[in-house]
C-alpha positions as CSV (number, residue, x, y, z in Angstrom):
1,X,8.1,-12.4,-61.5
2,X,10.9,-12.4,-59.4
3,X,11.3,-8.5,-59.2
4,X,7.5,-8.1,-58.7
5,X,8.3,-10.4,-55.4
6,X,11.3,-8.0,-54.9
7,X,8.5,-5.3,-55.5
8,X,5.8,-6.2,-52.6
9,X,8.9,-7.1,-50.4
10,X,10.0,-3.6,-50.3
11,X,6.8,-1.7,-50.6
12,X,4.9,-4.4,-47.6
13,X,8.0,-4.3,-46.1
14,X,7.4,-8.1,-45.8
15,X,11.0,-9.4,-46.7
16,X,10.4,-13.6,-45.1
17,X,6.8,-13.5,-47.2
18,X,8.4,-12.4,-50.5
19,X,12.0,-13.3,-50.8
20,X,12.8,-16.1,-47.9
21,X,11.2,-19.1,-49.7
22,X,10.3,-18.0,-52.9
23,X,9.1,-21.0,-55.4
24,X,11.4,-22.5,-58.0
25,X,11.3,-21.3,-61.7
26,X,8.9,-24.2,-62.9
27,X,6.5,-23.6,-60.2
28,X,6.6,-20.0,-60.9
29,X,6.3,-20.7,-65.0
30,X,3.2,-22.7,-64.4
31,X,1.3,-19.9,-62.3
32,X,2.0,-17.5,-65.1
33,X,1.0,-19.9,-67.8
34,X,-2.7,-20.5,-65.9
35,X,-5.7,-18.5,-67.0
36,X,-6.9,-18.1,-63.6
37,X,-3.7,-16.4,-62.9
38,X,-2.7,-12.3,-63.9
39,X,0.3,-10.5,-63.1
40,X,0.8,-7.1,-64.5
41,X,4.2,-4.9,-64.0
42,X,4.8,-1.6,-64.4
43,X,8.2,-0.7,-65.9
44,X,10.7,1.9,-66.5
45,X,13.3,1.0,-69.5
46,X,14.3,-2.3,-67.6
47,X,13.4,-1.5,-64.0
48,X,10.1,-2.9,-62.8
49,X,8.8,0.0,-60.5
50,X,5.1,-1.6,-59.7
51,X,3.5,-5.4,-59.8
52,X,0.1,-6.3,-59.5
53,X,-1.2,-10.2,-59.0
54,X,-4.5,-11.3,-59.6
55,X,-6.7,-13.9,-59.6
56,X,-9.9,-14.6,-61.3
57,X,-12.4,-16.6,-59.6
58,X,-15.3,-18.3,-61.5
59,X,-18.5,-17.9,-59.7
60,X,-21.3,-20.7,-59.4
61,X,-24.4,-18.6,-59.3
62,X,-24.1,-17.2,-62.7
63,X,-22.5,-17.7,-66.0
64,X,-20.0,-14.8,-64.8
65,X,-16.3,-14.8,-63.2
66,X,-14.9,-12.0,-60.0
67,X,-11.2,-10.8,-59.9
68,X,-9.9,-10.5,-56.7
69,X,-6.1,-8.1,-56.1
70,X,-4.3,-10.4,-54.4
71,X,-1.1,-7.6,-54.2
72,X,-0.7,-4.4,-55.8
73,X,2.4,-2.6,-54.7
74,X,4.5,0.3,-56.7
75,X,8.0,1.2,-55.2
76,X,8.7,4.0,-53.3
77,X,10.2,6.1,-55.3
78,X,7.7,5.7,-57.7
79,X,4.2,6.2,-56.2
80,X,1.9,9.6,-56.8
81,X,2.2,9.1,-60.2
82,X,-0.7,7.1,-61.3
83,X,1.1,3.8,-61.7
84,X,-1.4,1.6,-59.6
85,X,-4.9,3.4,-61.4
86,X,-3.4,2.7,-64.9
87,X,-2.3,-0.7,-63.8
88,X,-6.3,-1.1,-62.2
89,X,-7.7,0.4,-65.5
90,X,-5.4,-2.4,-67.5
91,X,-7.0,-5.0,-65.4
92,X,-10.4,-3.6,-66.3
93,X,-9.8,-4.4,-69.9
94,X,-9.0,-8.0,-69.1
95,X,-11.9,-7.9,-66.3
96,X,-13.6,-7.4,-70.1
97,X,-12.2,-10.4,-71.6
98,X,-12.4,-13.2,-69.3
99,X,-16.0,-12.3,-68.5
100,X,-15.4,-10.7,-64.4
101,X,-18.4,-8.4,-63.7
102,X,-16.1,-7.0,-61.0
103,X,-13.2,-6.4,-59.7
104,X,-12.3,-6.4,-56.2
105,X,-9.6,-6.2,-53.2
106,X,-8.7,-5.1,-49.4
107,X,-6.7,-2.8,-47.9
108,X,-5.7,-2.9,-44.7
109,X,-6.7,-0.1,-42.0
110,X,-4.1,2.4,-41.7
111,X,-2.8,2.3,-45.3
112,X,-4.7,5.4,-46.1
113,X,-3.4,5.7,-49.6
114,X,-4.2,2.5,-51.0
115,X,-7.7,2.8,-49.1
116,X,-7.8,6.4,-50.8
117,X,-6.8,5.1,-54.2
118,X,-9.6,2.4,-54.0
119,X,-12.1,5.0,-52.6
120,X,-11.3,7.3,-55.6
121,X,-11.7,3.9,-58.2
122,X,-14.8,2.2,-57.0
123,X,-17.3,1.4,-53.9
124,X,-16.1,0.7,-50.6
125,X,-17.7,-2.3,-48.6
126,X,-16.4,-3.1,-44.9
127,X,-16.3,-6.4,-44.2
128,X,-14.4,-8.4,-41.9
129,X,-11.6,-10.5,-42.6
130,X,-10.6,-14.5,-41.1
131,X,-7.8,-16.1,-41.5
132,X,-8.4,-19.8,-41.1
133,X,-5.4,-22.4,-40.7
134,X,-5.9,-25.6,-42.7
């Protein structure tokens, strides 16, 4: 978990986010335990090159759950070679098994890559976006 963090520090280029105040091992063991909760990582030999965190939401209106892409990020010097689609077409399998009748995320305007690479995978729907402090 810790070199996905390392992962979407680099690729957001979000360093105090992702490494200043990262949560202790216990808190981090319990997140990965939870069924609500999916990480995947893409790796070469020992080297983890992509992450993806998930959540899956359970909806009230029907007998159904939503996943939402919280972060999907691959290094550098490993993008343009289909590391985030298979990652997205792994999370399709367990969209399967924990019942999600779809998945879903944002992009941010400007990131034209990651708003192509959604484009390519699925609908687009513009919304807009509030941040509200508790």
């Amino acid at each position: 978990m810790r070199s996905a963090l390392d992962v979407y520090a680099d690729s957001f280029d979000d360093v105090p986010s992702y490494r200043a105040a990262q949560p202790d091992d216990t808190y981090l063991e319990r997140l990965l335990a939870r069924d609500d909760f999916i990480q995947l990582v893409a790796a070469d030999g020992g080297t983890i090159v992509g992450a993806m965190s998930a959540y899956v939401l359970p909806k009230f209106e029907q007998a159904r759950s939503e996943i939402y892409i919280y972060d999907l990020a691959v290094d550098e010097n490993w993008r343009r070679q289909g590391i985030a689609e298979r990652m997205i077409e792994h999370l399709k399998s367990i969209a399967g098994d924990v019942g999600a009748w779809v998945i879903y995320v944002q992009a941010d305007h400007g990131d034209e890559p990651a708003i192509a690479l959604y484009a390519k995978l699925g609908s687009r729907e513009d919304v807009i976006h509030f941040d509200i402090t508790p």
